[in-house]
N, C-alpha and C positions, 0 to 999 in steps of 0.2 A: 662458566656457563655463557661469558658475553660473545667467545669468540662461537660456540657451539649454536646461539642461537641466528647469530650474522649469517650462518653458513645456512642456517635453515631457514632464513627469510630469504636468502640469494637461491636458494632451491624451489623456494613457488615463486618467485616472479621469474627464474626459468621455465617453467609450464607453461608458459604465454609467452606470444612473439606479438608486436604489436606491428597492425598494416596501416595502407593508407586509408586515411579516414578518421582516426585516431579510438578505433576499435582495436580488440585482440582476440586473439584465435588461442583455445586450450589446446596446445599440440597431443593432449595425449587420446581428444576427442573431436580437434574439429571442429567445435563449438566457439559463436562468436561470444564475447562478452566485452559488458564498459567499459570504463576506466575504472568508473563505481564498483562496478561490480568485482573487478581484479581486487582494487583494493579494499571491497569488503571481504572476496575470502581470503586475502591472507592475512586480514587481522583476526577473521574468525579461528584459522588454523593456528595460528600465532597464541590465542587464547587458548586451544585446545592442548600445543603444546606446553605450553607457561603452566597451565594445570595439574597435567600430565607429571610435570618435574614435581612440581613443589609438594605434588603427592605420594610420588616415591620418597622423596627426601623425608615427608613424615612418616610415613611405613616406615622408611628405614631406624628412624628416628625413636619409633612408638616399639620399634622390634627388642634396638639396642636397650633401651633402656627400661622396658617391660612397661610404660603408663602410659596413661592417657591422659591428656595437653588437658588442660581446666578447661580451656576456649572451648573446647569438643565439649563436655560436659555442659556447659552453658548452655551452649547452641541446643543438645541433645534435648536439656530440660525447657525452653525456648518453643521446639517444633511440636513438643507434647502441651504447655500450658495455653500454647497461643494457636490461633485458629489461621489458616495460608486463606490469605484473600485473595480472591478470585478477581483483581482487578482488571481483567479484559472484558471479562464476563458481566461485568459491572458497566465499564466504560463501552464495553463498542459491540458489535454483533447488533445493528441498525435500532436498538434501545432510543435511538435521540438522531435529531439530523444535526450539523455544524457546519459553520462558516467561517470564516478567518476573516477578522475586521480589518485587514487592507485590502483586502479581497471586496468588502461592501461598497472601499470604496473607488474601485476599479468599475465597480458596477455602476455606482453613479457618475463616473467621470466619460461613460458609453456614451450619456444624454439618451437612453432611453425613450421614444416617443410611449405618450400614457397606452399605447396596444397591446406594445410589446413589454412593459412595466405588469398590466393586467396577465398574459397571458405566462410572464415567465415568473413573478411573484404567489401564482395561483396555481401552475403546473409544479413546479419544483417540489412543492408539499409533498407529490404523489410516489417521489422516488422511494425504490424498495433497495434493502439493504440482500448481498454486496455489490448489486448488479447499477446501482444508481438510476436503472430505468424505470420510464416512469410509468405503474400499474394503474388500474382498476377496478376491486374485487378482482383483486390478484391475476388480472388477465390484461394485457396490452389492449388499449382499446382504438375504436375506427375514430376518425376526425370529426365526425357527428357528435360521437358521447362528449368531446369537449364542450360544445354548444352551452349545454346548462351549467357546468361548470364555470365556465370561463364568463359565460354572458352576450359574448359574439356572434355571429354569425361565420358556420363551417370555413367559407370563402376566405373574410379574413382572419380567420385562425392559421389556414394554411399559409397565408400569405407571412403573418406576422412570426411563426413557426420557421418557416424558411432566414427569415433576418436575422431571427438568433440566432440561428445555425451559423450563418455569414461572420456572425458577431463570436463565434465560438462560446456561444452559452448550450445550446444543446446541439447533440448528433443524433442523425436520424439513419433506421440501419432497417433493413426489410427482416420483416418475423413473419414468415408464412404469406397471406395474402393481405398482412397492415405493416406498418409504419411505426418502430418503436421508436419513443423520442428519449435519450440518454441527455443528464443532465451533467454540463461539464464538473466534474469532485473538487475543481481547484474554488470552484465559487457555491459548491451546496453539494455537501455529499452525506450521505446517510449512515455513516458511520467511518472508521482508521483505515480498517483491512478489506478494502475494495476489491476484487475480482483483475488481476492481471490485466487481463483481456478489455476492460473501460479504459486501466489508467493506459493503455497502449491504445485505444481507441484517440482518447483527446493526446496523447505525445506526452504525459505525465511521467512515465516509467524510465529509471535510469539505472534501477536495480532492480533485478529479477531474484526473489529469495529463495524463492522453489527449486531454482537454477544451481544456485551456491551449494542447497542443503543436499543435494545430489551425489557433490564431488567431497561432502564432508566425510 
């Protein structure tokens, strides 16, 4: 099996030729992909294969000698007594906001003036899960409705709104005829499984999974 599987990991990192810039091109598509991203699918393939065997070998196994492995029975009486938690379901789908405590204090190591302290401790709340932009009654709102919120005056909202931008705490992206303010996910994000298109917004993204499960 060790040589049969060498051969089959030298057969996907053949499907990629790598350019300058230290990207790779799937030759069978064209497509660019990471570093990350190569070497997550061949460990994923790698898995699919490794499974693959070791499940014919018990087929073959369960054929020759007509039983079934105690393990299998366990496990069988296991999926019936015991209830499959739903731990995604649980943890993320924008249930709860988080933050990474070196990440707090990345924040306070900005030196924050108390404005922009005010307006990015009081906006960030409003982010909606998986998009991390930030709502109001479910609709993006004009730079006025900040006003009551925040406590400031429109003018310096804008102002102090633009610094964080500078500061890479939020991006600001045109929705129609307003100004949606996204809050960067490395310093406050609304849940695990963020929306692609933010974590490529702030330069977060180094694996595309959507990408991978395509070629699986």
């Amino acid at each position: 099996m060790q040589n049969e599987t060498r051969k089959y990991i030298e057969s996907l990192n053949n499907e990629f030729t790598e350019i300058v810039g230290g990207s790779y091109v799937k030759l069978s598509s064209g497509e660019l992909f990471t570093q990350t991203e190569v070497k997550k699918y061949v460990k994923k393939k790698l898995e699919e294969y490794t499974s693959k065997f070791m499940q014919d070998i018990k087929q073959q196994s369960n054929e020759t000698f007509e039983v079934v492995p105690e393990q299998r029975l366990i496990n069988h009486r296991s999926m019936i007594n015991m209830p499959r938690l739903k731990t995604k379901d649980r943890y993320d789908g924008g249930e709860f906001n988080m933050v990474y405590r070196n990440k707090i204090n990345e924040v306070i190591a900005m030196k924050l003036s108390n404005n922009e302290k005010l307006v990015f401790f009081t906006l960030r709340d409003f982010i909606t899960y998986p998009t991390n932009c930030i709502l109001i009654n479910n609709e993006v709102p004009k730079f006025p409705d900040y006003e009551n919120i925040v406590g400031l005056k429109e003018r310096t909202i804008r102002k102090v709104i633009k610094s964080l931008e500078d500061k890479g705490l939020f991006k600001l992206k045109q929705h129609g005829h307003k100004k949606a303010i996204y809050v960067n996910p490395s310093y406050y994000a609304s849940g695990k499984e963020l929306d692609i298109e933010v974590l490529q917004m702030f330069d977060l993204i180094d694996c595309d999974d959507r990408k991978i499960e395509e070629y699986l």
